[in-house]
DRENMIRO-962194 format. One line per 2 residues: number of its first residue (from 1); their letters; for each residue z, y, x of C-alpha. Coordinates in nm, 4 decimals, m for minus. Layout:
BEGIN
NUM	a	Z/Y/X  ...
***
This chain:
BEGIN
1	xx	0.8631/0.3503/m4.3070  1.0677/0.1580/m4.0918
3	xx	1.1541/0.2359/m3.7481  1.3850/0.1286/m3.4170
5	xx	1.4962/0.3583/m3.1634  1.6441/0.2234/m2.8519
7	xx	1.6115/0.5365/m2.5753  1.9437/0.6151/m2.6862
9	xx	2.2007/0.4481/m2.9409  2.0483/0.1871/m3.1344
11	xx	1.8878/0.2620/m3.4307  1.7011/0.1468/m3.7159
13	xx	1.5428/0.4051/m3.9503  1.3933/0.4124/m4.2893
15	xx	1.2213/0.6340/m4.4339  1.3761/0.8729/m4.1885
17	xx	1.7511/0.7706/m4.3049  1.9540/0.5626/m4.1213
19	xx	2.0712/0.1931/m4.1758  2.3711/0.0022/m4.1879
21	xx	2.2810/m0.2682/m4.0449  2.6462/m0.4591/m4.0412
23	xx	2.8206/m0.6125/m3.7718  2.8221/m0.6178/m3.3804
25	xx	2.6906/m0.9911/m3.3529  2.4081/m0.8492/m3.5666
27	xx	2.3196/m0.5308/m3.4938  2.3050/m0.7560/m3.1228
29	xx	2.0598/m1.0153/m3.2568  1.8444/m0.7226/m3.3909
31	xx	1.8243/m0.5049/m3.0667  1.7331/m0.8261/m2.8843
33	xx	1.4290/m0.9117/m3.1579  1.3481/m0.5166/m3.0980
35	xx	1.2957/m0.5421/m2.7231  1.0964/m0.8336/m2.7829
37	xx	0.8886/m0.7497/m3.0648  0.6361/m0.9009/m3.1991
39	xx	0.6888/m1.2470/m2.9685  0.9315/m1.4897/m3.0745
41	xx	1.2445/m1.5336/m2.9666  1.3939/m1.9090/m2.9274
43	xx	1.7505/m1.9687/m3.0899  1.8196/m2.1108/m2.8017
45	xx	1.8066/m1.7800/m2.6566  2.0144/m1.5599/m2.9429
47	xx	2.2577/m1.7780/m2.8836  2.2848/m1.8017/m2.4801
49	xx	2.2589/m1.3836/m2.5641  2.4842/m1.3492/m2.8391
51	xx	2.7746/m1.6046/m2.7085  2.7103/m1.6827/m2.3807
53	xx	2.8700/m1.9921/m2.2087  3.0679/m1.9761/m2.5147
55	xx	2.9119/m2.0720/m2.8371  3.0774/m2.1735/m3.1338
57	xx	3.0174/m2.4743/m3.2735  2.8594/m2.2854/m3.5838
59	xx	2.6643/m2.0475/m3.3601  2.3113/m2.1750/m3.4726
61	xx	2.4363/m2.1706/m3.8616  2.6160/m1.8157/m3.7695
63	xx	2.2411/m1.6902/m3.6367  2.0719/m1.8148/m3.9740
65	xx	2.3415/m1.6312/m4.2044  2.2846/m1.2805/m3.9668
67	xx	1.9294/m1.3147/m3.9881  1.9433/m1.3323/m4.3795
69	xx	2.2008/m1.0287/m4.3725  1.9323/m0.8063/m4.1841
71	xx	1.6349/m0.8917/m4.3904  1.8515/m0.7591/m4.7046
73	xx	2.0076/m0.4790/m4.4990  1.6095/m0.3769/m4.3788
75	xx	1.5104/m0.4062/m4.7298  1.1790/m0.6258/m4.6567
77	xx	1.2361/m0.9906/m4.6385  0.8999/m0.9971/m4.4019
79	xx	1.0048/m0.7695/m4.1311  1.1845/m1.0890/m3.9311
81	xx	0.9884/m1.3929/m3.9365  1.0733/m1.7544/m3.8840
83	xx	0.8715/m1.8677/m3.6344  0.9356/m2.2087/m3.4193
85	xx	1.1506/m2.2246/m3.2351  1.2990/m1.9514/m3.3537
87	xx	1.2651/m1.5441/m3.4852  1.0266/m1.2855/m3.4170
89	xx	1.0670/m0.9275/m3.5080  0.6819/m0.8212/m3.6786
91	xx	0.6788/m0.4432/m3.7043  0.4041/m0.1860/m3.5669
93	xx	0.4379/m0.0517/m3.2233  0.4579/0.3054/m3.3217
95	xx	0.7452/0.2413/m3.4999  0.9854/0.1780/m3.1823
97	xx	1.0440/0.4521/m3.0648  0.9687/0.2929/m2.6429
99	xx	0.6065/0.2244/m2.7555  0.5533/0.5826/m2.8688
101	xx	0.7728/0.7265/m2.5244  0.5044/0.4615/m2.3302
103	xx	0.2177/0.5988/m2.4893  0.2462/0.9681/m2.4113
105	xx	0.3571/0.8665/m2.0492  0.0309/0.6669/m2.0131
107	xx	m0.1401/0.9784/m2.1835  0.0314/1.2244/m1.9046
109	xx	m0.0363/0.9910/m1.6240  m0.4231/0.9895/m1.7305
111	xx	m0.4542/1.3507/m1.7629  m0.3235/1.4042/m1.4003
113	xx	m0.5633/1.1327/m1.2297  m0.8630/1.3256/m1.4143
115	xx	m0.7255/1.6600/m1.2578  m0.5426/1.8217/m1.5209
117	xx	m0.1625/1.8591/m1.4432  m0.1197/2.1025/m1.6560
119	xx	m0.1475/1.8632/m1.9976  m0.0049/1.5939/m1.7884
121	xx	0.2935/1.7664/m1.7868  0.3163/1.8588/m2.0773
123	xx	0.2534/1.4928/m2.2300  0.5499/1.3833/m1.9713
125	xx	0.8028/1.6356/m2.1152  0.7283/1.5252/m2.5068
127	xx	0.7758/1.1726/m2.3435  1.0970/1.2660/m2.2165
129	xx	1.2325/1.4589/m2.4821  1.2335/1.1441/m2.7274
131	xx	1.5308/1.0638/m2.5068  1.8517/1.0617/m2.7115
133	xx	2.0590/0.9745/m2.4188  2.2052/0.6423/m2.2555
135	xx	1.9685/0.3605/m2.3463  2.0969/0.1023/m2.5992
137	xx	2.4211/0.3256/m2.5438  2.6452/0.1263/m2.7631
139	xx	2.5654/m0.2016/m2.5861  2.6594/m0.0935/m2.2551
141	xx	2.9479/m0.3394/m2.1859  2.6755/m0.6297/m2.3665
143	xx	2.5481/m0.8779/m2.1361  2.2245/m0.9119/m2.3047
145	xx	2.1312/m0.5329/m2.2786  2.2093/m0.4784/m1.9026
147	xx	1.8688/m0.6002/m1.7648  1.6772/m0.3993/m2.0616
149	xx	1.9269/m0.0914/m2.0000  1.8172/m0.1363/m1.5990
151	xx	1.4752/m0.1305/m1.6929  1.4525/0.1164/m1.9711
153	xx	1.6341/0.3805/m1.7017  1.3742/0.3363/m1.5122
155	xx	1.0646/0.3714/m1.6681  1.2886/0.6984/m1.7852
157	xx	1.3165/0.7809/m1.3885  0.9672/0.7098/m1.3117
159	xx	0.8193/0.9603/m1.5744  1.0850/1.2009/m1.4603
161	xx	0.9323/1.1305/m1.1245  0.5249/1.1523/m1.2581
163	xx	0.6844/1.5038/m1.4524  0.7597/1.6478/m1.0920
165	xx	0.4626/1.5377/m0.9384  0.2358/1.7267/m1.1991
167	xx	0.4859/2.0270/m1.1642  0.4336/1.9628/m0.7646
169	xx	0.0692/2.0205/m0.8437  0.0514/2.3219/m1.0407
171	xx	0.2804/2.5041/m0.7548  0.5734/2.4678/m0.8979
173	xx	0.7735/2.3176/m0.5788  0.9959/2.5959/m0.5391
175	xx	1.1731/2.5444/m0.9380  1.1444/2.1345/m0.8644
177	xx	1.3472/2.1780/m0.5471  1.6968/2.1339/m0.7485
179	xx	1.5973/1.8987/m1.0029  1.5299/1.6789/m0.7129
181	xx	1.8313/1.7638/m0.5358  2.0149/1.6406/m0.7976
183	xx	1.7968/1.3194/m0.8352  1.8518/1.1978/m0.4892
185	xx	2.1757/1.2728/m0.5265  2.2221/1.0635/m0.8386
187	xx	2.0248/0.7882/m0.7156  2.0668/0.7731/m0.3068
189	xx	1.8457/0.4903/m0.2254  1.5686/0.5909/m0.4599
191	xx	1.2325/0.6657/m0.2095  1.0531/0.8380/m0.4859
193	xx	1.2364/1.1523/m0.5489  1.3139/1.1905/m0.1760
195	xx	0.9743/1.1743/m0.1059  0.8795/1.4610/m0.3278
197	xx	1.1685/1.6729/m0.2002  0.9781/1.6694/0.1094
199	xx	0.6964/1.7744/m0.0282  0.8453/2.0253/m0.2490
201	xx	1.0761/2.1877/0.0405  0.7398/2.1922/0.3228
203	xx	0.5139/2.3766/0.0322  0.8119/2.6115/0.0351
205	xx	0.7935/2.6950/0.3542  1.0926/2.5168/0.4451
207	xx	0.9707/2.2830/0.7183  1.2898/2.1947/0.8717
209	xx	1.4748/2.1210/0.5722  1.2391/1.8765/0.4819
211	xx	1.2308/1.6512/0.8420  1.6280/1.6834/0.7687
213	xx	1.5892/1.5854/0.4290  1.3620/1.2929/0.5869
215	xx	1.6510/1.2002/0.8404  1.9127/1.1896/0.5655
217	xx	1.6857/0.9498/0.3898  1.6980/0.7413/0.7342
219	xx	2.0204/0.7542/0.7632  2.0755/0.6065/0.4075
221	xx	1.8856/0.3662/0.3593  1.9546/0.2273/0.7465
223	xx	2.3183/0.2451/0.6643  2.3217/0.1048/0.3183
225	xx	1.9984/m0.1555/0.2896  2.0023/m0.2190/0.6543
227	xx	1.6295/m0.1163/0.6029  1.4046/0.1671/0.7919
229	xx	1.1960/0.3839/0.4941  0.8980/0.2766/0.3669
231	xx	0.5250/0.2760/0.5530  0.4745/0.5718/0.2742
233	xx	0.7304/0.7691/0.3843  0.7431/0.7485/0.7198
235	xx	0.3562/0.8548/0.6582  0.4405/1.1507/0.4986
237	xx	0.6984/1.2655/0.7896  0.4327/1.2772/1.0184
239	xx	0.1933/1.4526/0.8308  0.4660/1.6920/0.7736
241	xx	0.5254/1.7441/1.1800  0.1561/1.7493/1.2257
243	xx	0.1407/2.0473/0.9469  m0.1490/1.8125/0.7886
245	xx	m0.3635/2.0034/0.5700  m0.3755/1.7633/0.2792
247	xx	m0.0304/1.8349/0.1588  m0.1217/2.1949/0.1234
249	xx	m0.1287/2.2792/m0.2401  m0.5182/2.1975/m0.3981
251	xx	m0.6088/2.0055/m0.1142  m0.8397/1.6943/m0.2210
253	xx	m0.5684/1.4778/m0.0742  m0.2969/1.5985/m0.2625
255	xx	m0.4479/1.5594/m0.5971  m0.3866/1.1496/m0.6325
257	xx	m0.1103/1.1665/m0.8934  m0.0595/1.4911/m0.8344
259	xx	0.1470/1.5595/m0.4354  0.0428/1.4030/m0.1051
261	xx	0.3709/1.1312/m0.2066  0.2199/0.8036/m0.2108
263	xx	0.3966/0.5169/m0.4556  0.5640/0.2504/m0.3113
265	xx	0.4257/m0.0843/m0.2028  0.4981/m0.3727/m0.4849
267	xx	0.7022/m0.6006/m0.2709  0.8884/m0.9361/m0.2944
269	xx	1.2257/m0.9739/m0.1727  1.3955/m1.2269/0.0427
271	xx	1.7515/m1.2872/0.0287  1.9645/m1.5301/0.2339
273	xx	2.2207/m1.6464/0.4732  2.0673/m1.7622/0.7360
275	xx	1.7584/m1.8822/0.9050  1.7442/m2.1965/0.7474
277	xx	1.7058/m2.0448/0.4081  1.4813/m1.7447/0.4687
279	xx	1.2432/m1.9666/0.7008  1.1519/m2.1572/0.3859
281	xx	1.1698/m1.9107/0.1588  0.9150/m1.7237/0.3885
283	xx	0.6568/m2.0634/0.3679  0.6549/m2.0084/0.0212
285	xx	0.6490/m1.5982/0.0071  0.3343/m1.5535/0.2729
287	xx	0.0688/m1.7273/0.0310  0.2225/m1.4673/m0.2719
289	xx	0.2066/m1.1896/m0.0174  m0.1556/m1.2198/0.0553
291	xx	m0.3026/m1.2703/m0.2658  m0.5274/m1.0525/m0.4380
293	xx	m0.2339/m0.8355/m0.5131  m0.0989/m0.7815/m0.1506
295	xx	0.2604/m0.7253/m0.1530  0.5054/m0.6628/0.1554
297	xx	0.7659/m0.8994/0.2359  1.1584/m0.7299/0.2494
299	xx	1.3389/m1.0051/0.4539  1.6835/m0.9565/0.4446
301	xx	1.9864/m1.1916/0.6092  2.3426/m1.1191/0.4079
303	xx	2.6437/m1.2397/0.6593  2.9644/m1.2912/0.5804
305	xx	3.2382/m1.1676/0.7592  3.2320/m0.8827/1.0320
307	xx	3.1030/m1.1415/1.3058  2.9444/m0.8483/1.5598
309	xx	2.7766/m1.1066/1.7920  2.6421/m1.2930/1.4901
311	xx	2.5039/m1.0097/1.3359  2.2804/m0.8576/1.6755
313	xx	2.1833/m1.2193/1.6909  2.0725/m1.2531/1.3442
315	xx	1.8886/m0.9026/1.3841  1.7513/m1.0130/1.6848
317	xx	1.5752/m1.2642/1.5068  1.4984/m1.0907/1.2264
319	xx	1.2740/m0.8090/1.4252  1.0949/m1.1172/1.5800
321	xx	1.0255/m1.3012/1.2676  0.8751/m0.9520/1.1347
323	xx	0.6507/m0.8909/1.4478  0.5403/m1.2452/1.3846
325	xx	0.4221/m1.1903/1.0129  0.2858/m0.8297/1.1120
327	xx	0.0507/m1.0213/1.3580  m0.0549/m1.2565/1.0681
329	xx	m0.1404/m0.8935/0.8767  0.1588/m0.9291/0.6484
331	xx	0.3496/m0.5763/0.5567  0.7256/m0.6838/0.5908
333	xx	1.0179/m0.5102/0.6478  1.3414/m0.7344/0.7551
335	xx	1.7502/m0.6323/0.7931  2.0628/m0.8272/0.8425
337	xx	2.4021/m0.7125/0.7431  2.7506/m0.8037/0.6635
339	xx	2.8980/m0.8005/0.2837  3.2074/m0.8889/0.1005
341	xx	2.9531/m0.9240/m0.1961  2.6515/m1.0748/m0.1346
343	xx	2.5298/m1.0911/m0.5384  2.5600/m0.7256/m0.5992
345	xx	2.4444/m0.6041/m0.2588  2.0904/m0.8605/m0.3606
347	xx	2.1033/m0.6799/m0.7488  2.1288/m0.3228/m0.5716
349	xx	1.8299/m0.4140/m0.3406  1.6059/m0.5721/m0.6236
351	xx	1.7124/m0.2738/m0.8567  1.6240/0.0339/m0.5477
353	xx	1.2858/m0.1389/m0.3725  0.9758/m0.1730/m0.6160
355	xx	0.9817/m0.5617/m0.6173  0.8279/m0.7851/m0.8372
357	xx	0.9991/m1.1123/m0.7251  1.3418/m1.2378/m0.6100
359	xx	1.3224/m1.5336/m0.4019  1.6710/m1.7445/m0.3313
361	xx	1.7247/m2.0428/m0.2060  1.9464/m2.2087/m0.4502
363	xx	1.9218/m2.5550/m0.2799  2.3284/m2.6005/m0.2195
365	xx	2.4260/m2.4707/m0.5841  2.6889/m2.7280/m0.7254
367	xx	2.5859/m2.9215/m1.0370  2.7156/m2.7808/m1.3312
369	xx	2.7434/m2.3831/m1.4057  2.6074/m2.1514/m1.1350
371	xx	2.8457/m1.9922/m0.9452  2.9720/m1.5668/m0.9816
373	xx	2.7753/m1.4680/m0.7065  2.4169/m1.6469/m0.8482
375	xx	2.5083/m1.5296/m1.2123  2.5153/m1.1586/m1.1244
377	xx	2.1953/m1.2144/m0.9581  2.0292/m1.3359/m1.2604
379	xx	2.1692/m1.1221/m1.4607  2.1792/m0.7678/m1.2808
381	xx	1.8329/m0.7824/m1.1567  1.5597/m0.6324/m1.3292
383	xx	1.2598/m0.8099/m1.1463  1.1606/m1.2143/m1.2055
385	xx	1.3927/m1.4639/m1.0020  1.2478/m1.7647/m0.8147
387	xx	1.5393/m2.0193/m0.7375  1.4475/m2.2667/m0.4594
389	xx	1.5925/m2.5757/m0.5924  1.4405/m2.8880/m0.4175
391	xx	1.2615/m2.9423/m0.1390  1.0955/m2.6891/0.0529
393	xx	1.0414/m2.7112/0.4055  1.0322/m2.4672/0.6788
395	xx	0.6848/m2.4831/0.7105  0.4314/m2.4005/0.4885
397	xx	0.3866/m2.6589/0.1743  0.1597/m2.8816/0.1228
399	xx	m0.1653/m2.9016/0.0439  m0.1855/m2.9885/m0.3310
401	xx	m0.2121/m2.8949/m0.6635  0.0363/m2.6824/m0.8045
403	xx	0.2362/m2.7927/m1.1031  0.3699/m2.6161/m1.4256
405	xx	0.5811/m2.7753/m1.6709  0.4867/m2.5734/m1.9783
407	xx	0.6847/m2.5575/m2.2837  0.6139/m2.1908/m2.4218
409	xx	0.9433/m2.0351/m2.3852  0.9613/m1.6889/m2.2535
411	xx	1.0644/m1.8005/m1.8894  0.8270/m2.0937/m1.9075
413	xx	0.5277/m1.7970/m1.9107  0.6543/m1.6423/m1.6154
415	xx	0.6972/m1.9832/m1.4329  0.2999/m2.0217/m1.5139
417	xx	0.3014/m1.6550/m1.3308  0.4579/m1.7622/m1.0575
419	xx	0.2320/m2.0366/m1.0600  m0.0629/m1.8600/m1.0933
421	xx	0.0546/m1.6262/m0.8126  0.0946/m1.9325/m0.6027
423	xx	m0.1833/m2.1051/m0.6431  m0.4333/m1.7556/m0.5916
425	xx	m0.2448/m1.7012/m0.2654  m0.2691/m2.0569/m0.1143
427	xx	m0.5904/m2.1578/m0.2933  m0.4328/m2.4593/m0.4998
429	xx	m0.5661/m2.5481/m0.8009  m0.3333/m2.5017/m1.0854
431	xx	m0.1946/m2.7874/m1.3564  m0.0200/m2.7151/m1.6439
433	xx	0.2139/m2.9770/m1.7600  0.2687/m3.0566/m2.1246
435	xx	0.3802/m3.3302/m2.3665  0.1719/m3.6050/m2.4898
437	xx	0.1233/m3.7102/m2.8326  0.3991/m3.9113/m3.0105
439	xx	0.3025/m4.1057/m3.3212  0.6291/m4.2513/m3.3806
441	xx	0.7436/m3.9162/m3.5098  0.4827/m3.7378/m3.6026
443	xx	0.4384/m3.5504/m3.3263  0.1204/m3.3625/m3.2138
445	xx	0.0176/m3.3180/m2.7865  0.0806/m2.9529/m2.6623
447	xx	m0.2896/m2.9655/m2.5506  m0.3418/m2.6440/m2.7661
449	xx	m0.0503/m2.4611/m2.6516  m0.1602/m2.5392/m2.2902
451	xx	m0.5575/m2.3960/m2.3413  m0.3970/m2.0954/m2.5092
453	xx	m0.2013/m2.0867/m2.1752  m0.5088/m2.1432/m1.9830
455	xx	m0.7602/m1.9112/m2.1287  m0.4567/m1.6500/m2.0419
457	xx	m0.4227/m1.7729/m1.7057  m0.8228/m1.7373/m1.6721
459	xx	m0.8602/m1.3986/m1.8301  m0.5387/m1.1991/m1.6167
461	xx	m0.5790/m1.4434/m1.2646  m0.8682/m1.6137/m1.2569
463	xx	m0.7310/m1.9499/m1.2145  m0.8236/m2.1908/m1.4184
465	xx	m0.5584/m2.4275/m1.5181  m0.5602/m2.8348/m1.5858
467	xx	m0.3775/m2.9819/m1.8618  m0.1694/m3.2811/m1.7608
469	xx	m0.0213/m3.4661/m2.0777  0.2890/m3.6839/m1.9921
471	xx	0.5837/m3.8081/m2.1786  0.8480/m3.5482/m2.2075
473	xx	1.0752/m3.6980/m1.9798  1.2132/m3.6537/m1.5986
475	xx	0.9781/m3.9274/m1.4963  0.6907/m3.8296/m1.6719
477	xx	0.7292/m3.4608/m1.5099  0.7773/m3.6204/m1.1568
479	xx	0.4491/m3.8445/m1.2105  0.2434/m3.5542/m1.2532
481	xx	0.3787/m3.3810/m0.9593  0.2838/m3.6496/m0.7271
483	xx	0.1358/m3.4975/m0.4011  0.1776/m3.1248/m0.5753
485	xx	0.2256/m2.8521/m0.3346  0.5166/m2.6901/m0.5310
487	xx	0.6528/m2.7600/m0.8877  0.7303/m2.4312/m1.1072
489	xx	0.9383/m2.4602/m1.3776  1.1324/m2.1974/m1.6043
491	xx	1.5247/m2.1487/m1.6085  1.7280/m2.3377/m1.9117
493	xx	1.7618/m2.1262/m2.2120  2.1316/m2.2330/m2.1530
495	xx	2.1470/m2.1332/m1.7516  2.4736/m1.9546/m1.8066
497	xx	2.6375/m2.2401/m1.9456  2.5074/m2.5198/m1.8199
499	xx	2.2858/m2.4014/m1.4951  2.0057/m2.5580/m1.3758
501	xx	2.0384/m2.8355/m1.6262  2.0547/m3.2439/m1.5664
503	xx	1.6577/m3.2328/m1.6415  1.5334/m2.9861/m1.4289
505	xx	1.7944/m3.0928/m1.1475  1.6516/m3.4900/m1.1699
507	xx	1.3177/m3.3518/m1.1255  1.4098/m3.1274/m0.8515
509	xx	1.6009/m3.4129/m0.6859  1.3089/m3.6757/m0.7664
511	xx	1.0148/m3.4373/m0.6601  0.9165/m3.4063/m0.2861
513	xx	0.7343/m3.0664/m0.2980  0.8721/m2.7412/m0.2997
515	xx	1.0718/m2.6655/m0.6643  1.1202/m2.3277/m0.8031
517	xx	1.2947/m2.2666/m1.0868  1.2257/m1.8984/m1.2844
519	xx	1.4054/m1.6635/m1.4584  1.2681/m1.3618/m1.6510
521	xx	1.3017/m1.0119/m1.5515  1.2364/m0.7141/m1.7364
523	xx	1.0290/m0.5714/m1.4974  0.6439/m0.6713/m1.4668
525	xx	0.5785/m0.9663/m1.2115  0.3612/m0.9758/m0.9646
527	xx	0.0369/m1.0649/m1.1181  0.0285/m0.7330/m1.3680
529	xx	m0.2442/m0.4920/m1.3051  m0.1374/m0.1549/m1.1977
531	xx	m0.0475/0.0099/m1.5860  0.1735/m0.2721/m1.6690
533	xx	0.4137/m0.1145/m1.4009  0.4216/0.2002/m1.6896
535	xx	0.5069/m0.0892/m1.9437  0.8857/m0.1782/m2.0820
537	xx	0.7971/m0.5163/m1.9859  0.4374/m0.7106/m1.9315
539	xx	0.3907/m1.0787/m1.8898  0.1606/m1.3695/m2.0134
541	xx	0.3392/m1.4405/m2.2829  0.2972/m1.0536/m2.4638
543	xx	m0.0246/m1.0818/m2.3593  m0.1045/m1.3701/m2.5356
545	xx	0.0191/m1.2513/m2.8560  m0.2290/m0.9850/m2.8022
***
């Protein structure tokens, strides 16, 4: 039997021994097939993984002769499959050892919401003990593996966190009160954890300690996010002053995933400079915020510079914009503050606040490359990325269909998520752009690939979605966009070497509607239902292979 174990050093396994697999470049190329298994994975996208912005001339030859090494070094030819445009990994789920970690989580999570803490935390601990240490521990320093080594640490966190809450129900708050002292002092802008120490220190009769312990939350967050706690905490503060009954221990209230700590709102995130960015990134956020799936809106100004006046002005603003969107019944919560580094302050946000979409306005990025500061973005940040690219008004878009240029790649699926998203929010129908037919050479429409798209779209949105065929050119993109309401369209394969590409900039440049261009995160977007949060990732695309 053949197996992979990432929750710790990579591994592959067979038969209970372990493998040599070879080489660094390989053992790479095999970790990245194993966190997307079972869905192919574009050469393209090895190589953009394996190389960078620096490929060798041979690197699509070089990914051929690894690929050959591994099926000998795996000992069954059909374990890696050539599939267009590139490899997928086929192996059961139960044999990575994530899927079986996922499972008993899901299994501990269900036996809590039915009433029974006791085997949910029991299920939680096996969960946790499959946990070897550091995720994909000898890819650290890797570029590839830092988004799935983001992610991976925290589904590891969050069934930590679930662990506690069961223990929190069985009256166990008194042994949980230094785990979670350690936890928020490990991770200091975590909510979660904080939350539960609350809990855990008011159950122990320690009602003080846990308003400080609220206070010191305050005080952290203000002072590093620029941001007050969330509606779910300050809840929980008051019922803690008001000596509420239903965090007593058994009370009906309490029993919802086992402690009186609510999760966190989903939320989308807002990042930019100034007024003139946020103002129309917000025209494009408030139709994704009140969608079936409300989310709250985390608004947040970056300055430059230690400008005092600039910043209470920019605040000022800020709190008004807020009120405004409250009044409209949008949950937001909005901050300005000064950095030296904008890109990691935006990763640290993403990575600390449950959000399921990164919206910048990438409007001003130079041709060519992007720049440090937009790289660490994409890179560092767990959740999907929306870059505003073209047009894009301050006010809200226009009315008009809203158009996906589909070509099946992994970020092309979450562009038609984003799409999706867009067009349930605003109450745009939804086209799906893909080539026409080419007799010349032989070559077929993508009319099937778009109704498998559809019939996804339908089943997970309820959107249905019209396929547009149209030459595979700049001009045949921007002729179906005519009078859209926004254009969606998923990051180059190459956006670390060559950016946003001279295709998808002539169509940004050419279109009139707003243009968002999307890169993948690890983390579920917006439009997954509530146990595809539990998941390692979940988008269209895995469900499709489904």
């Amino acid at each position: 039997m053949l197996e992979f174990r990432i929750l710790g050093p990579f591994e592959a396994r067979q038969d209970g021994e372990v493998v040599r697999i070879g080489g660094p470049k390989q053992r790479a190329l095999l970790a990245i097939l194993v966190l997307s298994a079972n869905q192919p994975v574009s050469v393209d996208r090895l190589i953009e993984e394996l190389w960078g912005g620096r490929p060798p001339g041979s690197a699509a030859h070089s990914i051929e002769v690894y690929v050959s090494q591994l099926r000998k070094a795996l000992g069954d030819p059909g374990v890696i499959v050539t599939q267009r445009p590139g490899y997928r990994l086929q192996v059961e789920p139960e044999h990575i050892d994530l899927h079986r970690f996922e499972s008993l989580v899901a299994e501990g999570r269900d036996a809590v919401a039915v009433g029974d803490p006791e085997a949910g935390a029991a299920r939680l601990r096996e969960a946790l003990g499959l946990w070897r240490g550091a995720p994909l521990g000898d890819f650290a320093f890797e570029t590839f593996a830092q988004g799935a080594i983001a992610r991976l640490e925290e589904l590891r966190l969050a069934a930590l966190e679930d662990r506690i809450d069961a223990d929190l129900a069985l009256g166990r708050h008194t042994q949980v009160v230094g785990e979670l002292e350690g936890l928020v002092s490990e991770h200091t802008l975590r909510e979660r954890p904080r939350g539960q120490l609350m809990l855990a220190l008011y159950r122990a009769g320690r009602q003080a300690e846990a308003l400080e312990a609220y206070a010191a939350t305050r005080a952290v967050l203000v002072e590093e996010l620029g941001i007050e706690p969330s509606p779910a905490l300050q809840r929980l503060e008051r019922a803690i002053l008001n000596h509420d009954a239903s965090l007593e221990l058994g009370a009906p209230a309490a029993i919802r995933r086992g402690a009186q700590v609510e999760p966190t709102t989903r939320s989308i995130l807002l990042a930019g400079s100034g007024a003139g960015q946020l103002e129309a990134l917000l025209a494009l956020a408030a139709p994704l915020a009140r969608s079936a799936s409300p989310h709250e809106l985390i608004v947040v100004s970056l300055l430059a510079g230690g400008d005092a006046a600039r910043l209470a002005q920019e605040t000022g603003r800020l709190e008004e914009r807020r009120a405004a969107l409250l009044e409209q019944g949008l949950a937001a919560r909005a901050a300005a503050f000064t950095t030296d580094d904008p890109g990691a302050d935006v990763v640290r946000l993403a990575s600390q606040q449950d959000v399921d979409l990164l919206l910048l306005d990438a409007r001003e990025a130079p041709a060519g490359p992007f720049d440090a500061e937009l790289t660490a973005q994409l890179d560092g940040v767990p959740c999907d990325v929306a870059l505003l690219v073209g047009g894009g008004a301050d006010d809200a878009p226009p009315a008009g269909v809203v158009v996906v240029p589909f070509g099946g790649g992994d970020d092309d699926w979450s562009a038609l998520e984003l799409g999706a998203w867009l067009a349930t929010g605003s109450g745009a129908p939804l086209a799906l752009c893909g080539a026409a037919a080419d007799l010349a050479v032989e070559r077929r429409d993508a009319s099937r690939l778009l109704a498998t798209a559809s019939l996804v779209v339908q089943q997970l949105a309820g959107v249905a979605a019209q396929p547009v065929l149209t030459a595979p050119t700049v001009g045949g993109v921007v002729e179906a966009a005519a009078g859209a309401s926004a254009v969606v369209m998923g990051v180059s394969p190459r956006w670390r070497s060559e950016g946003l590409g001279a295709a998808r900039s002539a169509i940004a440049a050419a279109v009139e509607a707003p243009c968002l261009v999307v890169r993948r995160g690890l983390r579920p977007g917006g439009l997954s239902p509530p146990e595809g949060m539990t998941r390692f990732t979940w988008s269209l695309a895995a469900t499709s292979a489904d």
